[in-house]
BABA-68623 format. One record per atom (N, C-alpha, C): y, z, x. Coordinates in steps of 0.1 Angstrom, whole numbers, plus 5000, padded with zeros to 4 digits. Example, Ala and Ser with C-alpha at 12.3 -4.5 7.8 and 13.67 -1.06 7.14 Angstrom:
BEGIN
494350785132
495550785123
496750785132
497850715128
498950715137
500050795129
***
This chain:
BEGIN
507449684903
507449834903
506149884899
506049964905
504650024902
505150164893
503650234879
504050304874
503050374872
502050304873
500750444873
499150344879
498550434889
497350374895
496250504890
495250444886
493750514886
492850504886
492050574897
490450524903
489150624897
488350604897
487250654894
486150584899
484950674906
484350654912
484250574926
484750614937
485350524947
485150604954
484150594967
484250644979
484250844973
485150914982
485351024981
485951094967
485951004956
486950994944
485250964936
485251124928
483851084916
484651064902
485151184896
485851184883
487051094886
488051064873
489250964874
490251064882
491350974888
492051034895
493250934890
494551014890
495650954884
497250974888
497250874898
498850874904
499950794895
500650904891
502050834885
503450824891
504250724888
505350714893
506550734884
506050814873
507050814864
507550994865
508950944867
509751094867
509351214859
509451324861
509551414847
510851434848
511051454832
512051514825
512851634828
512251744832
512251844836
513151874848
513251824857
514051814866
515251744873
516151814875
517751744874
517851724886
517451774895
517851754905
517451604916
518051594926
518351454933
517651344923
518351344914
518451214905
518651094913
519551074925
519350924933
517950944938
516650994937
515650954939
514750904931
515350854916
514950844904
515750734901
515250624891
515850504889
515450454875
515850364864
515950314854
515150194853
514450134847
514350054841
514650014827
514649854822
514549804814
513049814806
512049784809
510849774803
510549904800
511050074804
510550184793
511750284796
511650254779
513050284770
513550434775
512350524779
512650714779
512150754791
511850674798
511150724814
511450644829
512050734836
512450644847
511350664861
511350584868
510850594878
511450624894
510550664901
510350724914
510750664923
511250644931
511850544945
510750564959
510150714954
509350734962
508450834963
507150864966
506550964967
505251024976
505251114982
504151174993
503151244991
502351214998
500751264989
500651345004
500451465005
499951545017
498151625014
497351645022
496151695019
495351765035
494651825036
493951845049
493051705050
492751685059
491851575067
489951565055
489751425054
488751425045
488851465034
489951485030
489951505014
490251395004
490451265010
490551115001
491951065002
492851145009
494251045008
494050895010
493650885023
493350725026
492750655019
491550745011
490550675000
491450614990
491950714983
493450664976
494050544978
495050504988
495250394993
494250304999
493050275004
492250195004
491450154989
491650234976
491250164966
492250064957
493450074961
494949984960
494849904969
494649864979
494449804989
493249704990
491849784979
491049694977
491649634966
491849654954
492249594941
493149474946
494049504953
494649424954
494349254963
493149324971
492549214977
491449174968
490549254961
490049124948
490749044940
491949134933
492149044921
493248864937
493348904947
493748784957
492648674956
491348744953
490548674968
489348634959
489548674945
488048664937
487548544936
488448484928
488248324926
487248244941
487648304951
486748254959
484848254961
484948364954
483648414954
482448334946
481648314956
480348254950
478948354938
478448254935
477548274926
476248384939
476448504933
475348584940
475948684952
477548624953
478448704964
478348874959
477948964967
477849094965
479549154961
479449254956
480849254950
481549404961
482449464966
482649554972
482649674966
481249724963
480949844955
480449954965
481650084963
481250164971
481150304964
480650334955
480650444953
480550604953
481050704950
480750834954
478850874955
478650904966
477250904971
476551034976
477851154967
477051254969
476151354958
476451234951
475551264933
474951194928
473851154931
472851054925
473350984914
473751104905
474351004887
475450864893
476750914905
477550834905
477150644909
475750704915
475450534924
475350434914
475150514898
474650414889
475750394885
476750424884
478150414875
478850314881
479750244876
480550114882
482050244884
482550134897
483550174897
484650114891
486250214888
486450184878
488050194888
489150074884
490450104889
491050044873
492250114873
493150074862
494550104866
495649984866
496949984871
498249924859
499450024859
500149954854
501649944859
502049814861
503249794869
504149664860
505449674866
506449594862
506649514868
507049374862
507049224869
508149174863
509149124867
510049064862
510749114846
510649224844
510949294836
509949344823
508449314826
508049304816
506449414822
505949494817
505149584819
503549514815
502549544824
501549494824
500549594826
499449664822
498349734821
496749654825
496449684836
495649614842
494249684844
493049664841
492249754843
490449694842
490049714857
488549694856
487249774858
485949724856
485349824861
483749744863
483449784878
482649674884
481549754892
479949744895
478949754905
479349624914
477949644923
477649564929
477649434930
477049394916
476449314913
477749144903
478649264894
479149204884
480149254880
480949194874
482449244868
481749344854
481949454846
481349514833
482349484826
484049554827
484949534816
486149474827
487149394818
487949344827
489249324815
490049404816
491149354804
492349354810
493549324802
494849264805
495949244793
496849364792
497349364786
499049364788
499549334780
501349304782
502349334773
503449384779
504649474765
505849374763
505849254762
507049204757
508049254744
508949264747
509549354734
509149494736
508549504748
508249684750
506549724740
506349584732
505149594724
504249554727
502849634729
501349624737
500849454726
500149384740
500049264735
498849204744
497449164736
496549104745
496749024747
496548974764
496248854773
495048864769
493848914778
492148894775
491949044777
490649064771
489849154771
488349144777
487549154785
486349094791
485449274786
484549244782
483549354779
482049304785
481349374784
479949334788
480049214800
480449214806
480849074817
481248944811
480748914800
480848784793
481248784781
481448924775
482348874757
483448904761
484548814758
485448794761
486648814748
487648844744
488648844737
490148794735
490448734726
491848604731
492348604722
493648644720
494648634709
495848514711
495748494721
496848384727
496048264732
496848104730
495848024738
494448004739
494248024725
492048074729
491447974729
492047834731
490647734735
491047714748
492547694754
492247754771
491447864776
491847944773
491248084778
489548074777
488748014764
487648014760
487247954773
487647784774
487247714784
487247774799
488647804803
488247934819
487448004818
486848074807
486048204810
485248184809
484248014802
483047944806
482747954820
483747914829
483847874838
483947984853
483548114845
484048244856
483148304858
482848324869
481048394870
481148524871
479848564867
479648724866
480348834876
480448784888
481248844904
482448804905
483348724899
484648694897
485648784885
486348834887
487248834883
488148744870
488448744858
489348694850
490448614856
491048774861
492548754862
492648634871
491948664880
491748564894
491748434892
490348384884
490148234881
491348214871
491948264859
492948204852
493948134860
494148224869
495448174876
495248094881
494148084890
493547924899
493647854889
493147864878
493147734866
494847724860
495547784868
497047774865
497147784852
496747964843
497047964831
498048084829
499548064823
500748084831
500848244825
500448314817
500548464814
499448544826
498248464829
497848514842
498648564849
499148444854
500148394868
500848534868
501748564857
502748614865
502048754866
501248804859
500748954869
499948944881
499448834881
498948734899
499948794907
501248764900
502048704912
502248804916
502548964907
502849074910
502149164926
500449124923
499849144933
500049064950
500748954946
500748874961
502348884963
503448914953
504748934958
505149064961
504649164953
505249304955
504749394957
503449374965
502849524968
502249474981
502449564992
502449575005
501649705006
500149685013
499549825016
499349805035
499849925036
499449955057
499250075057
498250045067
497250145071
498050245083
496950345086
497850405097
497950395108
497250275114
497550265130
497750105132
498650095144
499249975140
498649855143
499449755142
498349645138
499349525142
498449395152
499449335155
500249235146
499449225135
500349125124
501249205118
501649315120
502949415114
503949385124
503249435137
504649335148
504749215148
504049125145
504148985145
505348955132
504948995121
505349005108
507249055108
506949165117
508849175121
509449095126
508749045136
509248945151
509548815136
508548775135
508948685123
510148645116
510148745105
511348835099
512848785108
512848885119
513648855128
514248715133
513048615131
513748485136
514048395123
513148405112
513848365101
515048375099
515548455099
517248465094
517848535104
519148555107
519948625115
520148725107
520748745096
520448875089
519548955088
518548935089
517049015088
517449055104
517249005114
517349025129
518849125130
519749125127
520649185130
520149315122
519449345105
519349475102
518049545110
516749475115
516349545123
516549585138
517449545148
518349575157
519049665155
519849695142
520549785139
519749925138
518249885128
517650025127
516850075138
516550005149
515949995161
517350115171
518250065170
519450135176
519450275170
519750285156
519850375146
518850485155
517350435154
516550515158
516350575174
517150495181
517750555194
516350495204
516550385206
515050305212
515750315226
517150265223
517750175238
517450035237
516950005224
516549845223
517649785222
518249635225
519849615216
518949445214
517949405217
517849245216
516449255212
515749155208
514449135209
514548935209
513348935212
513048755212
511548725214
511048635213
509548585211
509148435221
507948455225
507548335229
506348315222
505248145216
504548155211
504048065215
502148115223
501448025225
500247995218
499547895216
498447835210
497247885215
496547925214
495148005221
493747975210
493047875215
491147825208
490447955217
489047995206
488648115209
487848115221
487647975233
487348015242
488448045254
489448075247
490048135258
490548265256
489148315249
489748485246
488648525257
488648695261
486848715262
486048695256
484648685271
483548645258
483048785249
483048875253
483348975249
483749035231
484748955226
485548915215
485548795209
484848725217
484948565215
484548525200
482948595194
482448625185
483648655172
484148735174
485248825160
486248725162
486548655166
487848595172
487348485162
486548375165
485648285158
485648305141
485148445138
484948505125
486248535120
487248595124
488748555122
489348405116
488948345126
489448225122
488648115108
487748165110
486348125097
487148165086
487748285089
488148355071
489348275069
490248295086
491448265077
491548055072
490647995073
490347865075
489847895058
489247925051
488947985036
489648045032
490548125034
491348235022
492748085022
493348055037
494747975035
494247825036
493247835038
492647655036
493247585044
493347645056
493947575070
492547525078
492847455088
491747315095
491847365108
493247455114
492847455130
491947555133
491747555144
490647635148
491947705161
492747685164
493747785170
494147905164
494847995173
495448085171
496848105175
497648085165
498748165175
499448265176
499548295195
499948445204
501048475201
501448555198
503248565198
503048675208
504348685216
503948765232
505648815224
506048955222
507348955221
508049065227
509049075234
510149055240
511249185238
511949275241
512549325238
513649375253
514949405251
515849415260
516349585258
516849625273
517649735273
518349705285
519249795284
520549765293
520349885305
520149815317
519949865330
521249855339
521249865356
522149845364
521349795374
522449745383
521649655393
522149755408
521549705416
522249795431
523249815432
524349725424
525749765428
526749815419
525549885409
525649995397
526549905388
526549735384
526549685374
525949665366
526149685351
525349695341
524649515337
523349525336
522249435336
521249475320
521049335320
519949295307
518349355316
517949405308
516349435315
515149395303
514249325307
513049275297
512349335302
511649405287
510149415284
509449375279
508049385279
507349295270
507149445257
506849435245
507049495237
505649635240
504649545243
503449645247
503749775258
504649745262
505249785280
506049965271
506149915258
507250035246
506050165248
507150255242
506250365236
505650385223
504550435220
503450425211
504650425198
505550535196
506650585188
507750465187
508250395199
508750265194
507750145189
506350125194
505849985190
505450005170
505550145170
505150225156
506050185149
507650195152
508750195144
508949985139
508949955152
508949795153
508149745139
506649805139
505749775134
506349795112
506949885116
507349935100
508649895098
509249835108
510549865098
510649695093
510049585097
510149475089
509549485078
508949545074
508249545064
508849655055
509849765058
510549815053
511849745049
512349665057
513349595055
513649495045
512049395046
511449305033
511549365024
510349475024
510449545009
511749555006
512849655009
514149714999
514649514998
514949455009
515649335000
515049244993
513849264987
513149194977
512149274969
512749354965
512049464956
510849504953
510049534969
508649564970
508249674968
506549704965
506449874968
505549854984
506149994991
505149965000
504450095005
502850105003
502150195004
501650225015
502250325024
501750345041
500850445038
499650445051
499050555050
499350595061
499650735062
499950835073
500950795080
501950795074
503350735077
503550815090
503550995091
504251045104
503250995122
502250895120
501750865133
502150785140
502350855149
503150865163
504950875158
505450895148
506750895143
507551025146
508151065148
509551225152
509651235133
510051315134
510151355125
511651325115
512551315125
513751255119
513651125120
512751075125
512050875122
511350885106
510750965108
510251005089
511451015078
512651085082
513551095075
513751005073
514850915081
515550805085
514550685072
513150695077
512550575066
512850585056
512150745049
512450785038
513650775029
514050795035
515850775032
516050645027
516050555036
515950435030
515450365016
514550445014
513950384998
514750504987
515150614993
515850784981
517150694981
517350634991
519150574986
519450494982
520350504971
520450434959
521750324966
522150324977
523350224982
522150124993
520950195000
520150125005
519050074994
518950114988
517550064980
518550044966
518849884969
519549844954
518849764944
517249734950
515949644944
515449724937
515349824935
514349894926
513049944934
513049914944
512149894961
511550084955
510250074958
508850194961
508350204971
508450354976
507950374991
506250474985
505450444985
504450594985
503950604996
503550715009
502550695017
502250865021
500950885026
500250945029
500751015042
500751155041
501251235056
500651375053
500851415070
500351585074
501551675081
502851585074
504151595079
504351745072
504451865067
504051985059
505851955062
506351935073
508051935070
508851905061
508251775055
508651685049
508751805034
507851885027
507552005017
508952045015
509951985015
511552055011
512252005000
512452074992
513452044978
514751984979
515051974994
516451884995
516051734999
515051745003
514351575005
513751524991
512751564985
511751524974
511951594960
511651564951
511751654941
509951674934
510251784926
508451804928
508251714919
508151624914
507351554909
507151444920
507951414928
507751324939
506351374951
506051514951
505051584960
503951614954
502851484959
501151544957
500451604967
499751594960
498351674973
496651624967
496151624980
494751544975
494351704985
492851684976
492451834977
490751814975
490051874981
488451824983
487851974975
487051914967
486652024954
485152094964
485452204968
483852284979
482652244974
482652254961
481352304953
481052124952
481752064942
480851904943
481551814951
482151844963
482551774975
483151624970
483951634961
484651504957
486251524960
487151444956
488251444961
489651454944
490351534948
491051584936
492751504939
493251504929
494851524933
495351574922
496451604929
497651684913
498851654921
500051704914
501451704918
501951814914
502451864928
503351984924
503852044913
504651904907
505251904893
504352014885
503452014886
502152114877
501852204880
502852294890
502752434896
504452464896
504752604885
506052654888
506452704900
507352624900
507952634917
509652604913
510552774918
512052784918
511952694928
513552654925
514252554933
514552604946
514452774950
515052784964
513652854969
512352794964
511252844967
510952734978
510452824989
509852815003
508152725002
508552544999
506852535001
506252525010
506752525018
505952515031
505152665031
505952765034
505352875038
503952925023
504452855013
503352854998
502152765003
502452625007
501452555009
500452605021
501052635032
500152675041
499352825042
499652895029
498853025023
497952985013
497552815013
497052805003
497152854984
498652814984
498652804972
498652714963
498952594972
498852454962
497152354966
496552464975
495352394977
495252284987
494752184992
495252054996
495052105017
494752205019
494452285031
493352295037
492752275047
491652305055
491052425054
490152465051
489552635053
488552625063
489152705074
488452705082
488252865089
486752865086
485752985080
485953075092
485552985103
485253075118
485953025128
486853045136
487253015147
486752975161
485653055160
485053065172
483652975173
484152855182
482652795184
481552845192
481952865205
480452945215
480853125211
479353145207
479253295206
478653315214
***
């Protein structure tokens, strides 16, 4: 479970920026969109929440800085002596280029709360610490300051010996766990079991990743059929064929990236082939033949509409999440989606008879429909908002603007009163 993320200095993000998943108090209403834990005793969490903004104001940035975290603290350990580190910072204020950027996360793992937090240039890791609430009470794993002093309350001639061992561009958390040191591990694990980030346009390893799903178990295949129907495709089957494909039998064209593909994934999973494999997949609807009997008809999945190969693409990975208690962070969930396809997802994580894992949905939209007090509750609705004057990127949550329960946000939002809106000055291009 995720319970609070925050970035500073990152891309379109100069000052800290702070998304939380924890409920307010304040509000009674649709409580099934709000859930319990064990690990904090007076605060419950969110099942779900939407961040809406005009275009270029940092939503994506947002989820691409979750998205990186989560791919360093994966991927550090790999990194060489002198490897440049992924420093991007806000570049429209000289002061920011010198500043390290800064992410700090705290999420729940197997019942137990973990506070995660770094801050890195180009060049080197600066602070790196790691802390844990057993008994609900704050408790150091490590502390890393200046890149190299390090701090150890537990296990300190292990820990001493890994952190000899960890270079200036690596990550703590990373190498502990390669060195299989087991309070690491399990906030490791957190990152590679329970947090799913997708982007907004689709991608063929999300279809691959269903189709998958799908053949693994008959259960998984029968619930996405089901939600495929639900959503009124005319799908009722799907099935897969899968061929082997070396990169000279792509274009030459692509031949290059195809190559470089396979380089990475030969290093990150430590696999030897130099193949690829095509999965071509398959989907049925029910036709008639000349003599107006009803017939099986194949397609190939590409043959779908942008709005079905979109849904295909999400709903295994919605599926996964709720039955193994994932969070999963979409960016711009409503593309190519209806609008009652938005619902229908949504839904899925707000219900408490569908979402019995404790399962987190957050994702990013320009859906302004979605702005209704019978779907979300305000603490569930942000907004990312681009500051005119030092062109950086803001967010807040409703929750922090009085708003009655039978108040109209939509017609509020789009008068600019929660901000988060395009201003657009002049209408008229040719004069």
């Amino acid at each position: 479970m995720l319970v609070e993320f925050k970035v500073e200095n990152f891309k379109s993000i100069s000052n800290q920026v702070c998304f939380s998943m924890i409920s307010s108090k304040y509000y009674k209403n649709l409580n099934n969109n709000i859930f319990q834990t064990k690990s904090l005793e007076k605060e419950n969490l969110l099942r779900s929440s939407i961040i809406l903004g005009a275009n270029a104001t940092g939503k994506t940035n947002l989820i691409v800085a979750l998205g990186l975290l989560t791919s360093m603290v994966q991927n550090s350990h790999l990194y060489q002596e002198g490897n440049k580190l992924p420093f991007d910072p806000f570049r429209l204020d000289e002061e920011y280029i010198l500043k390290p950027t800064k992410f700090s996360i705290i999420f729940i793992y197997k019942d137990i709360m973990y506070d995660y937090s770094l801050s890195y240039n180009e060049k080197k890791i600066i602070e790196e610490k790691l802390y844990y609430y057993p008994q609900r009470r704050k408790s150091i794993i490590f502390e890393r300051t200046n890149t190299n002093n390090y701090k150890f309350t537990k296990d300190q001639v292990q820990q001493k010996f890994i952190s000899k061992r960890t270079l200036d561009n690596v990550l703590y958390l990373s190498m502990a766990t390669k060195e299989k040191y087991s309070k690491t591990t399990e906030a490791f694990k957190w990152f590679i079991e329970k947090l799913r980030v997708i982007g907004p346009a689709d991608h063929p390893s999300l279809e691959d990743f269903t189709m998958n799903l799908a053949e693994k178990d008959i259960r998984y295949k029968e619930l996405i059929l089901r939600s495929l129907i639900i959503s009124d495709f005319g799908i009722h089957n799907i099935t897969s064929s899968k061929t082997k494909m070396k990169p000279e039998d792509f274009p030459i064209e692509i031949k290059d990236k195809i190559i470089e593909f396979i380089n990475f994934q030969k290093k990150i999973n430590k696999i030897s082939s130099d193949e690829i494999t095509n999965i071509l997949i398959n989907t049925y609807h029910w036709g008639k033949d000349k003599n107006n009997k009803k017939i099986e008809v194949k397609f190939n999945l590409q043959e779908e509409s942008e709005g079905t190969k979109r849904m295909f693409s999400l709903i295994g990975p919605w599926i996964d999440a709720l039955d193994n208690g994932r969070i999963i962070v979409a960016d711009e969930l409503d593309t190519k989606l209806h609008h009652n396809l938005q619902l229908f997802l949504i839904d899925l994580f707000n219900n408490p008879q569908q979402n019995t894992k404790q399962s987190q949905l957050i994702f990013t939209s320009h859906n302004i429909n979605l702005l209704d007090q019978d779907i979300f509750r305000r603490d569930q609705i942000w907004f990312m908002s681009k500051n005119t004057k030092a062109e950086n990127s803001e967010l807040f949550s409703l929750a922090e603007f009085k708003v009655r329960k039978d108040k109209d946000i939509i017609n509020a939002y789009l008068s600019g009163k929660y901000g988060a809106i395009p201003f657009i000055k002049d209408r008229k291009v040719f004069q």
